[in-house]
C-alpha positions as a Markdown table, in Angstrom:
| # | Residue | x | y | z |
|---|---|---|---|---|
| 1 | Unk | 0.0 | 0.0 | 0.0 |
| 2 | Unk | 1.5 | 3.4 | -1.0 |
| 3 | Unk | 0.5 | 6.1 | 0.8 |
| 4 | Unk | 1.6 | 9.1 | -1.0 |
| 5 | Unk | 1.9 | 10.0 | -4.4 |
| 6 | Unk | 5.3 | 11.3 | -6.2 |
| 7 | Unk | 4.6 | 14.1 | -8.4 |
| 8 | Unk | 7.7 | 16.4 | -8.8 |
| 9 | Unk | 11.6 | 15.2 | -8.8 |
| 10 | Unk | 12.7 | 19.0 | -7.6 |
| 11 | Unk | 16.5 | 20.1 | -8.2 |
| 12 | Unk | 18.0 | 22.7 | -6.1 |
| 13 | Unk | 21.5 | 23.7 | -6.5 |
| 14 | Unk | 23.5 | 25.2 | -3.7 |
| 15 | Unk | 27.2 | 26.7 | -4.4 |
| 16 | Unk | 28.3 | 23.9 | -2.1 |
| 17 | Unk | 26.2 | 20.6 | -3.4 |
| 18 | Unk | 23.0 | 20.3 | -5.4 |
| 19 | Unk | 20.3 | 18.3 | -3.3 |
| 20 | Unk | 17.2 | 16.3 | -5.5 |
| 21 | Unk | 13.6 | 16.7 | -3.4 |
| 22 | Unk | 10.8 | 15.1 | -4.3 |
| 23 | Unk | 7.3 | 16.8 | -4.1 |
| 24 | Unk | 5.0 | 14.2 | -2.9 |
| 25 | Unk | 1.4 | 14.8 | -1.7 |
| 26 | Unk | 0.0 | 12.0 | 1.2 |
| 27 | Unk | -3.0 | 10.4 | 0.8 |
| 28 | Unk | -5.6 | 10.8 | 3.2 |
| 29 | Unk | -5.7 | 7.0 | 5.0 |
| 30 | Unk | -8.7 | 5.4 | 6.8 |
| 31 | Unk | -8.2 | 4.2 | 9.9 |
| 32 | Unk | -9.3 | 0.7 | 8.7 |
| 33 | Unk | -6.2 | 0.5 | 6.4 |
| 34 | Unk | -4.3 | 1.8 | 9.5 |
| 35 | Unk | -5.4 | -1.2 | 11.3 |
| 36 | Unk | -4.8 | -3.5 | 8.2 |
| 37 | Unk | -1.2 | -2.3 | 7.9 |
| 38 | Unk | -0.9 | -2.5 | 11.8 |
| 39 | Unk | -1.9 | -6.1 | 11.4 |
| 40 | Unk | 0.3 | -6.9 | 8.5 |
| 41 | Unk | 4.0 | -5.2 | 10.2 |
| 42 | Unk | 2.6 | -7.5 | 13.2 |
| 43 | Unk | 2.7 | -10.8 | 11.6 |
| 44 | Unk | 6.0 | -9.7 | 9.1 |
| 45 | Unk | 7.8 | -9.4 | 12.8 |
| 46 | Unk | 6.0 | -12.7 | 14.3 |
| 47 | Unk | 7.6 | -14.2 | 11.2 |
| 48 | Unk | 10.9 | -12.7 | 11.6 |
| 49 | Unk | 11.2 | -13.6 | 14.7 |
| 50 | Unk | 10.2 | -17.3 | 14.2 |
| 51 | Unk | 12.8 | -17.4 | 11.3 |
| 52 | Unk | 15.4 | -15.9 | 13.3 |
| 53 | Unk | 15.0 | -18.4 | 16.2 |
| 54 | Unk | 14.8 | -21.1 | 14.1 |
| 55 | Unk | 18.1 | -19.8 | 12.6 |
| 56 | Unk | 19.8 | -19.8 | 15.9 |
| 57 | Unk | 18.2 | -23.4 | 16.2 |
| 58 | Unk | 20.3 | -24.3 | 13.2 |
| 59 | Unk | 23.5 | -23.0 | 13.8 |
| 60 | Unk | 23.2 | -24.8 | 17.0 |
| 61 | Unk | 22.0 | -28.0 | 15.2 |
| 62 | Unk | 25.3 | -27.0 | 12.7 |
| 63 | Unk | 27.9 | -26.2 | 15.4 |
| 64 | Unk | 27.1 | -29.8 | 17.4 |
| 65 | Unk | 27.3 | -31.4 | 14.2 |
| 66 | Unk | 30.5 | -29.8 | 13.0 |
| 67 | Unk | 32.4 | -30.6 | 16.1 |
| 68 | Unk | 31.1 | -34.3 | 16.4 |
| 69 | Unk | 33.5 | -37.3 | 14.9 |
| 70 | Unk | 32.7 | -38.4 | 11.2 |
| 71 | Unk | 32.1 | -42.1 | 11.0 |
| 72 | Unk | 35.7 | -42.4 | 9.6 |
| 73 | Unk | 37.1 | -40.9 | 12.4 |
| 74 | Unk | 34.6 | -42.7 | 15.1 |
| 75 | Unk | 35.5 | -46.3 | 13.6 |
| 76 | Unk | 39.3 | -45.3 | 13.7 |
| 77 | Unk | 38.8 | -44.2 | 17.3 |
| 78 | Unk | 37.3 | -47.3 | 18.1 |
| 79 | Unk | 39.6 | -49.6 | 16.9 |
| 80 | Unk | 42.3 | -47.7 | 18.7 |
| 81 | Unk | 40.4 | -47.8 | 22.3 |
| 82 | Unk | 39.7 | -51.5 | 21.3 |
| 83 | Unk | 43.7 | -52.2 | 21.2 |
| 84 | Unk | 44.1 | -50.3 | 24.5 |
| 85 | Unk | 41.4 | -52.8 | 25.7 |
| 86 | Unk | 43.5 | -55.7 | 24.6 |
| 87 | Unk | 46.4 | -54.6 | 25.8 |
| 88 | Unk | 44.6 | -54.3 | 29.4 |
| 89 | Unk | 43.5 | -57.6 | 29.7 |
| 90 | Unk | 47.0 | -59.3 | 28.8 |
| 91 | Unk | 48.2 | -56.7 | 31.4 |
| 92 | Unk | 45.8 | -58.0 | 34.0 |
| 93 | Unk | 45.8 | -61.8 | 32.5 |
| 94 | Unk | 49.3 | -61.3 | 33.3 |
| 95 | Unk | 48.8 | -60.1 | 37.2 |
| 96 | Unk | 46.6 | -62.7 | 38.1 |
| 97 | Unk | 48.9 | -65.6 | 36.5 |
| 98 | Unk | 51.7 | -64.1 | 38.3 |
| 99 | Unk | 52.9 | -66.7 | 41.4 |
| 100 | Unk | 54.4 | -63.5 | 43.5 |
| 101 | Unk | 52.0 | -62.2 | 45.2 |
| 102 | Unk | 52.1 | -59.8 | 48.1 |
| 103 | Unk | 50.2 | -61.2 | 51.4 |
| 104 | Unk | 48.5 | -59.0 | 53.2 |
| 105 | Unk | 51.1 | -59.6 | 56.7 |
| 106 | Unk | 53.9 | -58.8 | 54.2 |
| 107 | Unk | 52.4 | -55.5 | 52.5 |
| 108 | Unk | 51.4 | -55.0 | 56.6 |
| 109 | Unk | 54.5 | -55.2 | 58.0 |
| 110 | Unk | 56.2 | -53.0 | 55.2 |
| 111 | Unk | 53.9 | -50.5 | 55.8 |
| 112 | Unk | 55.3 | -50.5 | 59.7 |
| 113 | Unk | 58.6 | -50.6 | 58.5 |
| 114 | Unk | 57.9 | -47.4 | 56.6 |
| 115 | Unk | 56.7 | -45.7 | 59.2 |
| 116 | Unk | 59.0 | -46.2 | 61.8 |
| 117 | Unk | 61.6 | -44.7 | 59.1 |
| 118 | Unk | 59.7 | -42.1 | 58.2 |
| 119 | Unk | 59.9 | -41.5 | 62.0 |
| 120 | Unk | 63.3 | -41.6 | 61.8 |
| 121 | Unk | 64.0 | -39.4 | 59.4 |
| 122 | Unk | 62.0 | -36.6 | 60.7 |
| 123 | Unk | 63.4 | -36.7 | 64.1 |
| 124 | Unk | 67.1 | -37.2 | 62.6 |
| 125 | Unk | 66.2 | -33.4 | 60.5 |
| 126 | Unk | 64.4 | -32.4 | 63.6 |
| 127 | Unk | 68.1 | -32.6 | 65.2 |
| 128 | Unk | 70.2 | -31.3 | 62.7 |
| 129 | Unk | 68.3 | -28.6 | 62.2 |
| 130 | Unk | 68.1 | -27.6 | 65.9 |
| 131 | Unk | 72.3 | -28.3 | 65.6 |
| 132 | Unk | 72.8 | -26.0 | 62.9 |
| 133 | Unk | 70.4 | -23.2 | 64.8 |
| 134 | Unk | 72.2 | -23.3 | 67.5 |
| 135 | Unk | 75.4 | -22.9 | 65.3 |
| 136 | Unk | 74.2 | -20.0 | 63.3 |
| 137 | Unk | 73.3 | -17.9 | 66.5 |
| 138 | Unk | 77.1 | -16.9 | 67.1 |
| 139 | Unk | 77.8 | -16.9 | 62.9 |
| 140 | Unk | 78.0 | -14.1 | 60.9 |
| 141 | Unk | 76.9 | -14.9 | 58.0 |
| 142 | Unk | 73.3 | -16.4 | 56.3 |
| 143 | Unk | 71.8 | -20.1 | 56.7 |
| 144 | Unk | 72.5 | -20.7 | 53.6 |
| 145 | Unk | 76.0 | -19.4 | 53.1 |
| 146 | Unk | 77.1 | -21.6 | 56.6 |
| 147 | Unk | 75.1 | -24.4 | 54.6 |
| 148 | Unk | 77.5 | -24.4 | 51.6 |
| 149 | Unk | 80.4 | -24.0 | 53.5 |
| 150 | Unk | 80.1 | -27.2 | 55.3 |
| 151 | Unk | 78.6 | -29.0 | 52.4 |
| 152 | Unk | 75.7 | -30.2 | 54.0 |
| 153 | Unk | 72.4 | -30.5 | 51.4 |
| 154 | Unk | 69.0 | -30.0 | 53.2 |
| 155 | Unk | 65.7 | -32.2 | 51.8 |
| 156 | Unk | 64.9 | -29.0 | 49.9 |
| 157 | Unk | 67.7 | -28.4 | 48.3 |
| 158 | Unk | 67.3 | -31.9 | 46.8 |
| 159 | Unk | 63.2 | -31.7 | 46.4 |
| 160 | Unk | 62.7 | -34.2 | 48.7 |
| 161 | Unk | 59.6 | -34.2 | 50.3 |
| 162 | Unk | 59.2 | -36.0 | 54.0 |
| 163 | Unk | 56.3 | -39.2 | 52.8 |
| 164 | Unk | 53.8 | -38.6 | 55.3 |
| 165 | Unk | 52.8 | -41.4 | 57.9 |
């Protein structure tokens, strides 16, 4: 529906630009084709909007798909994770046909063992660290520098970490 009529292409020219206005004359419009044209821009942007989510629907549907394995590329993953399977159960074939196993008063009793040297240990730095305090508290110089000078290596300067009990 057009709702004015072009009658007149005018041309003025300006010592800058030259500008093209066209005369047009409205058309007086009822307010039934108001409410018809109303109607009609409500259901373009119902539709727009419909299309446009279903749109986003797609690229969803599209992205999903995109990043999903082909066939080719799921068959080969399969018969990769199917060797790893294989390999597995020989591994674990092999572990229960083994004749060395651990008792449980063995792995017990090494777990005691353990302990009582981790004990050991800690109370042995526990010492030597009180020693070389009680060292440093008449010496001039740094920790570190009395350290290097004797040649002793702490846990740290290793990266030894203390197992805990």
């Amino acid at each position: 529906m057009i709702c004015f009529d072009v009658q007149i292409v005018l041309n003025k020219t300006f010592p800058s630009n030259g500008e093209y206005l066209f005369h047009a004359q409205f058309k007086d419009v009822g307010e039934a084709d108001l409410k018809a044209m109303d109607r009609h821009i409500s259901e373009l942007s119902a539709e727009a909007q419909s299309l446009t989510q279903s749109c986003r629907q797609l690229d969803a549907e599209l992205k999903e798909l995109s990043s999903s394995l082909t066939t080719e590329e799921m068959v080969s993953e399969i018969e990769e994770l199917r060797g790893e399977c294989a390999g597995y159960r020989a591994r674990l074939e092999k572990i229960k046909s083994a004749t060395n196993h651990v008792t449980p008063e063995e792995k017990d009793k090494v777990y005691k063992e353990r302990d009582v040297y981790v004990k050991e240990w800690r109370k042995r730095k526990r010492l030597a660290s009180d020693m070389i305090n009680t060292v440093l508290e008449g010496y001039p110089k740094s920790k570190r520098e009395f350290l290097d000078e004797v040649g002793v290596e702490t846990d740290e300067d290793c990266k030894v970490v203390v197992p805990s009990t």
